[in-house]
N, C-alpha and C positions, 0 to 999 in steps of 0.2 A: 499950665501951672501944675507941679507935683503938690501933690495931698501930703503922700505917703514916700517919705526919704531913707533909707535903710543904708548905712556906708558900715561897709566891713561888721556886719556882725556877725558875734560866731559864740555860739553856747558847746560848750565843753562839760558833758554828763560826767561822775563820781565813776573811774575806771579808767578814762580818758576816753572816752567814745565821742567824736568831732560830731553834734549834729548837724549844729551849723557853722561853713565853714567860711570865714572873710565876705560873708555874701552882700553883693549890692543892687539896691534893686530901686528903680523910681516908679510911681504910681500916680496918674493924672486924677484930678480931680473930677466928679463925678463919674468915672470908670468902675465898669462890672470887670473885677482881674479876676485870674484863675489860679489855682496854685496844685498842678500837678505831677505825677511822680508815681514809682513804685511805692512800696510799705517802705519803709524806714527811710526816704529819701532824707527826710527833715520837714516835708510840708506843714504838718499837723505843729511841732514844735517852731519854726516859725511863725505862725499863725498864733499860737499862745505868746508868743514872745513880744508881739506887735499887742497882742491884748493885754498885757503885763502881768499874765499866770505863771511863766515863765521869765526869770533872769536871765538877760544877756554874758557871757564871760568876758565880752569886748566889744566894740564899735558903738554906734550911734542911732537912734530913731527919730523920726521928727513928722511930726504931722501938721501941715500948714506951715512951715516951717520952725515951728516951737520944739526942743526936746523935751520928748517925754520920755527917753530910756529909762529916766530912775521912779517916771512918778507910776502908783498905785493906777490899779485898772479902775477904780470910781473916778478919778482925776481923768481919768483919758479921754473923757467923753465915746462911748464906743458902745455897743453893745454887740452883745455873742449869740449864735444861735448855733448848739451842739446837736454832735450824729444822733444822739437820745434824746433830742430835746431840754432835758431836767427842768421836766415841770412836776412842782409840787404833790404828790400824790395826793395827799388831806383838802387841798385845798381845790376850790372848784375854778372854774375858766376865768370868771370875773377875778376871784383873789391873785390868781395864776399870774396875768395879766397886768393889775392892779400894783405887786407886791414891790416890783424894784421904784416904784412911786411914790409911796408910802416913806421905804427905806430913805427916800431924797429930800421926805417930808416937803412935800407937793398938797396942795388945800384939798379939799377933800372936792369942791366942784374943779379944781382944776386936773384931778383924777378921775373923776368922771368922765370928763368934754375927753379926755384923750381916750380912754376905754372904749368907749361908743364910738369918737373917730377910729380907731385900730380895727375894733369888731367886726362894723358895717365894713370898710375896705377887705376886709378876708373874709367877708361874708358868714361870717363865725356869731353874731349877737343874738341868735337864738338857743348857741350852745352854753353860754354865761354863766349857770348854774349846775351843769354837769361838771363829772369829777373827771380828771384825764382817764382813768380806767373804764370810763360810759361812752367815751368816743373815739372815734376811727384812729388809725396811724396817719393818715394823711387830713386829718382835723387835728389830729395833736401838735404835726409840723406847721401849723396854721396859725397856732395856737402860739407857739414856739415863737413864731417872727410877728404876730399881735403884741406881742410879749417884748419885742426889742425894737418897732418902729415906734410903740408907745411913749419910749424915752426919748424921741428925738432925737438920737446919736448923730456925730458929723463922720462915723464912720462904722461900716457893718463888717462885723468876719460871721463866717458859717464856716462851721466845720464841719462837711460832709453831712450836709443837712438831710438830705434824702435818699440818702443808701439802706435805711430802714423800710423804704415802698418797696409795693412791689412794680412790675413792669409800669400798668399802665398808670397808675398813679405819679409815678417819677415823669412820668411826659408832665402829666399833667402839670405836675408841679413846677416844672421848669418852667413850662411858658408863663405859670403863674408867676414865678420870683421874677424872670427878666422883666416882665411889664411892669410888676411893680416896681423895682430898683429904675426902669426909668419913668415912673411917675415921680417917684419921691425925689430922684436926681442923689441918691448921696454914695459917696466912692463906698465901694462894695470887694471885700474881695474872699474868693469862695475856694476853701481846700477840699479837694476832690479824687480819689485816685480813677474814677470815672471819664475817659477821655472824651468817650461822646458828651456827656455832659459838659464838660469843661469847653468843647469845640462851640457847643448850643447855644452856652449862653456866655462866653467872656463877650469883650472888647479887646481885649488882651490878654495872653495869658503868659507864662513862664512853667516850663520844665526842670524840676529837679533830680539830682541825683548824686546821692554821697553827702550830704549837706549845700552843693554847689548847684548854680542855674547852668545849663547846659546850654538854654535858650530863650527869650522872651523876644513877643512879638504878636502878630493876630493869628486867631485860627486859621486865616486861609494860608498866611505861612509858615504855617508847620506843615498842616498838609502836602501846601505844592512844592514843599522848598523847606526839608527840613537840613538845620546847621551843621549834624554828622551824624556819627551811624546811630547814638545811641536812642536820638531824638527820632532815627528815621524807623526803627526796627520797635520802637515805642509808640508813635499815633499812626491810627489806622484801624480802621475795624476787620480788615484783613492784611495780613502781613506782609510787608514790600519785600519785592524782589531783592536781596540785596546776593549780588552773584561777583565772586573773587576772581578778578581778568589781571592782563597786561594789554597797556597801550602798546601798538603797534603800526605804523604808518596811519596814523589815520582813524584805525581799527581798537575798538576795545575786544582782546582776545580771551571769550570765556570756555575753555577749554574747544570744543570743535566750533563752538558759536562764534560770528564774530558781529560785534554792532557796531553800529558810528559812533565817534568819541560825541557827545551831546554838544549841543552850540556854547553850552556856557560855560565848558574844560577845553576848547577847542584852541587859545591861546595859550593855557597852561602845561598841557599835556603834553609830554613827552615820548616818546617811544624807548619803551624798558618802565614806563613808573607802572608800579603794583598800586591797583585800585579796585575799587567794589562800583561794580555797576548797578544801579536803584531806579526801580520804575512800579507802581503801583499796580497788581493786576487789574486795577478797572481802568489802568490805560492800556494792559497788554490784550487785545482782541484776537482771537480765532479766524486768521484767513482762509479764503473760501478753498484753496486748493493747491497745489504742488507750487514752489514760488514766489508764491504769495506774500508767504511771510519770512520772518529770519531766523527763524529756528522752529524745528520739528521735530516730535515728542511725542508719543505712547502715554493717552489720558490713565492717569493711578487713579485718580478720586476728584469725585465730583460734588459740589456741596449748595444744598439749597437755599439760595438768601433772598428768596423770595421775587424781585424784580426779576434776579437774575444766575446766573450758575455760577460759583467758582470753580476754575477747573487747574487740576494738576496734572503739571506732563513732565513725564522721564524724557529730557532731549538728551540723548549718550550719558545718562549718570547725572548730571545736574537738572534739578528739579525747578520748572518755572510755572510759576501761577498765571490764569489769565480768568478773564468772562467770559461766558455769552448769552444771552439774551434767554429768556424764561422760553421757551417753546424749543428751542435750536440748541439745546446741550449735547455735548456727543456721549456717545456711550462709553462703556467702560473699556480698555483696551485698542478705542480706536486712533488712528493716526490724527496728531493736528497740526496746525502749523501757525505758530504766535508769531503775532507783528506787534513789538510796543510803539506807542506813540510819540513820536521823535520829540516833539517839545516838551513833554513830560517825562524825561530820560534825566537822572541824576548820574553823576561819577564823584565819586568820594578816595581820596588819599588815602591808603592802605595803613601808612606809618601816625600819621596824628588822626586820624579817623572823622576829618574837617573835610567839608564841600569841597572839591577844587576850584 
């Protein structure tokens, strides 16, 4: 069952700037979504738009299947948890907490029993009487989402909740939000320009770009199996291969490279179509010796990601990424020879820039 029904909305800023453009999008009930993208994709302004901070200029909202396009964000049942938090400076963690309760004129024990439940679940009922300026940035986003499970919303948006941590914090916090959202079970959906993030903790997520989705679906495909180039040259923590060939009997022809058309363009493919060949360096490996591999390349740069090596090789002028293993990195200058991994080989149509 969808929560969250979105048909053709589209918000049109004062200049004529499209943020959002006809966009459609369903959202299952109790699902963690993701809502990712460049800067100005439209995420954030969708996200307000669903929270009813922002007016639509056209189409329709509906949650549970009720429209709420025109009603007021207290009417929406929802609560928001922003990049800054906007928690009260004057007031201390309990008011903090306390204060959209009050606003809803909630008994004053039925304010309480929800404060003490919010607290203890974020482990925060010690901080109570501190002012957000006395405690941590990752006590304040704590504080933040105390602050909006307290209402019992039937629906959460975060907006880049944790982009104010620093590294290790943001770990921490992720694995914190996912288990919570699934203790509490309620649809959840998070705008992020952070990909690793967004991979960590959806259930699904969607790509945008220009006000439009490019694609939605689960993290694992986008990764293994993204929908075109812009989705493919977008997730990744290092950059896909993405190399401009011609089919050719069989053969995708990358300048003196030639690879196998991939099994899943193999009935589509013709010989003469212009296509970008896509395969992820950590499926392209360093073969052991002359042969070995299908193209061979003079290492430029080498980069340390810890497990493991990224490496960059000039094969005749086109430049391809591969791995190798933390101890086994070549050196600079030396010869090597990349084998991608034939089930993880993408081929993409050169003219609509769509999977074949």
């Amino acid at each position: 069952m969808s929560f969250v029904s979105i048909e053709k909305i589209t918000k049109i800023f004062p200049g004529g700037v499209r943020a959002l453009d006809e966009l459609d999008l369903e959202i299952k009930d109790g699902e963690f979504f993701a809502l990712l993208g460049p800067s100005g994709c439209g995420k954030t302004t969708l996200l307000r738009t669903l929270g009813g901070l922002e007016s639509s200029t056209g189409g329709k909202i509906s949650f549970e299947g009720k429209d709420v396009t025109f009603l007021t964000p207290g009417a929406r049942n929802i609560a928001m948890v922003f990049q800054d938090y906007a928690l009260y400076p004057h007031m201390n963690v309990l008011e903090n907490i306390s204060y959209p309760l009050k606003v809803r004129k909630f008994s004053k024990a039925e304010i309480e029993k929800r404060v003490t439940q919010a607290s203890e679940a974020l482990s925060i009922q010690m901080l109570l009487d501190r002012k957000p300026g006395q405690i941590s940035g990752g006590q304040q986003q704590r504080v933040a989402v105390a602050r909006a499970m307290a209402c019992t919303p039937s629906l959460y948006l975060f907006d880049e909740p944790l982009s104010n941590l620093d590294a290790r914090l943001r770990l921490e916090a992720r694995t914190f939000l996912k288990q919570l959202q699934r203790e509490l079970g309620v649809t959840t959906i998070l705008v992020t320009h952070d990909q690793s993030e967004a991979l960590a903790l959806a259930d699904r997520m969607a790509v945008m770009d220009k006000g439009r989705i490019k694609q939605v679906g689960s993290p694992a495909e986008f990764f293994h199996k993204p929908a075109n180039l812009f989705v493919a040259s977008f997730i990744g923590s290092t950059p896909m291969n993405l190399l401009d060939g011609v089919v050719n009997n069989g053969k995708v022809s990358v300048g003196s490279i030639a690879f196998d058309v991939p099994v899943h363009a193999q009935s589509t493919a013709r010989t003469g179509d212009k296509v970008v060949f896509g395969v992820r360096p950590e499926y392209v490996s360093l073969a052991s010796g002359p042969g070995a591999g299908i193209a061979s390349g003079v290492v430029k740069v080498t980069e340390n990601l810890g497990t493991h090596y990224l490496v960059t090789a000039d094969c005749n002028g086109i430049l391809v990424r591969g791995t190798a293993p933390d101890g086994s990195e070549p050196s600079m200058g030396e010869t090597v020879h990349l084998k991608p991994e034939q089930g993880r080989v993408l081929l993409y149509d050169k003219a609509s820039e769509d999977l074949c």
